[in-house]
VMD Tcl script that draws the C-alpha trace (Angstrom):
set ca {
  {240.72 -23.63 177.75}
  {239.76 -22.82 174.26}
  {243.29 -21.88 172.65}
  {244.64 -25.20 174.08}
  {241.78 -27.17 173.38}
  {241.77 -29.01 176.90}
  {239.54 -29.59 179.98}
  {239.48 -27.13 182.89}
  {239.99 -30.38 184.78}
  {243.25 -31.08 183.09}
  {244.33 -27.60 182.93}
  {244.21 -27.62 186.84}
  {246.12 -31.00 186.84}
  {248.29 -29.72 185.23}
  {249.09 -26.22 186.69}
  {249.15 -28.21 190.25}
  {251.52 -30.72 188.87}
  {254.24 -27.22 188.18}
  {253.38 -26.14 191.97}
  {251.34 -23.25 190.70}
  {248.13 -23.16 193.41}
  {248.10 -19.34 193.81}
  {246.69 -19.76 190.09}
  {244.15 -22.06 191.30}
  {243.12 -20.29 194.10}
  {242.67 -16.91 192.24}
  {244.98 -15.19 194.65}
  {244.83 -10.65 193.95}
  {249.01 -11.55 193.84}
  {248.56 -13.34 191.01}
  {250.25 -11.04 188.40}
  {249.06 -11.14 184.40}
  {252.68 -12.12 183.68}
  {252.33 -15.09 185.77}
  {249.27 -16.35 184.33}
  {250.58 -16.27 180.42}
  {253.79 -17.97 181.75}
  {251.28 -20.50 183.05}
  {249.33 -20.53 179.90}
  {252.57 -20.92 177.87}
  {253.66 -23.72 180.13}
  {250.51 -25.28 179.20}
  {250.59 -25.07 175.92}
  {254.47 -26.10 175.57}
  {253.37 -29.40 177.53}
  {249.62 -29.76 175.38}
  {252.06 -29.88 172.04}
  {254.73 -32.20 173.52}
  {252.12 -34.46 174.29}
  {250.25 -34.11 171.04}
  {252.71 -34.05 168.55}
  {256.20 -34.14 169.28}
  {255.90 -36.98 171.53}
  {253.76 -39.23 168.86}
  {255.14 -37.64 165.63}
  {259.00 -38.77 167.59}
  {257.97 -41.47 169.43}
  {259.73 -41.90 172.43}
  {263.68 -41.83 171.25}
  {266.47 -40.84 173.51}
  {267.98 -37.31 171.94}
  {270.73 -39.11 171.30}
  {269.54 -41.32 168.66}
  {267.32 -38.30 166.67}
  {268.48 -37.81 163.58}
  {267.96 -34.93 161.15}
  {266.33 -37.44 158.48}
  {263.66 -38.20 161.52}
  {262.88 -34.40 162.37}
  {262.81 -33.67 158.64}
  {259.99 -36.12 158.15}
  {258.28 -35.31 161.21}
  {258.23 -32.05 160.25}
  {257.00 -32.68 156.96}
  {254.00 -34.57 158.56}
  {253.22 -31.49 161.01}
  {253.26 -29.65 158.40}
  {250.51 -30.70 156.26}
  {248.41 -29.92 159.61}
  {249.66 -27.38 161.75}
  {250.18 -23.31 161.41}
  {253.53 -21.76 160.93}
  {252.88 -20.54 164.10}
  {252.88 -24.25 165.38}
  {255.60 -25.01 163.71}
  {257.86 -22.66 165.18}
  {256.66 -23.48 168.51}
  {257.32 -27.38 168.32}
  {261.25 -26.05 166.88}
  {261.53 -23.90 169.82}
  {260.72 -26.93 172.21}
  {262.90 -29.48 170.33}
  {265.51 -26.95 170.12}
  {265.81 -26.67 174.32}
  {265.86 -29.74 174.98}
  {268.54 -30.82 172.82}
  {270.49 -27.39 174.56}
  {269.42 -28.93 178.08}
  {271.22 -32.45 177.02}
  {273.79 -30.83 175.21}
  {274.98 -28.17 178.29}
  {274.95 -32.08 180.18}
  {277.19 -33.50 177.63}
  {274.61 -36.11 177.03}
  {273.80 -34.77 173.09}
  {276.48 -33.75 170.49}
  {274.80 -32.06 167.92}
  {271.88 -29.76 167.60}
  {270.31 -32.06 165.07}
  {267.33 -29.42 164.62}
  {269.25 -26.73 163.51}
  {270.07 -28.75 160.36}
  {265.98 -28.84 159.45}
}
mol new
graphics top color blue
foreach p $ca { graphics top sphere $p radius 0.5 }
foreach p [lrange $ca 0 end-1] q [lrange $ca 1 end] { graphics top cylinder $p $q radius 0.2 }
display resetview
């Protein structure tokens, strides 16, 4: 709850939301591995929400252009950890693969950042 700063409440909402109830339950199958990829799940979604998603607004993939990501970026920057940073690349960046393998994107506007 701490390292992504949100509710147990909305943690749970969101774990059932992926299908994940053994997690809930606290189910002995429950393997460490599972739990951090639930954790990293998390956290993937808490900095969509958070920043990419109001730092981008809400523009088709399609239309992103490497002057937009560069300022966005820039912006982010001035408040979040290299660490962050890296993170929010790594989600931009598979998305734009997921629309690209569907023909729906391109070019991989984030590599040019």
């Amino acid at each position: 709850m701490a390292l992504l700063s949100m509710s147990r409440s909305v943690i749970y909402e969101q774990i059932r939301a992926a299908g994940s109830t053994s997690c809930i339950r606290g189910d002995a199958a429950t393997s460490r591995q599972a739990l951090e990829r639930y954790v990293a799940l998390l956290e993937s979604q808490a900095l969509i929400e958070r920043r990419i998603i109001p730092g981008l607004g809400r523009r088709r993939l399609r239309g992103l252009t490497a002057d937009d990501v560069d300022v966005w970026l820039a912006h982010e920057a001035k408040t979040a950890s290299s660490s962050t940073l890296s993170k929010l690349m790594s989600i931009l960046r598979r998305s734009i693969d997921r629309q690209m393998a569907r023909d729906r994107v391109k070019r991989k506007v984030i590599l040019l950042c």
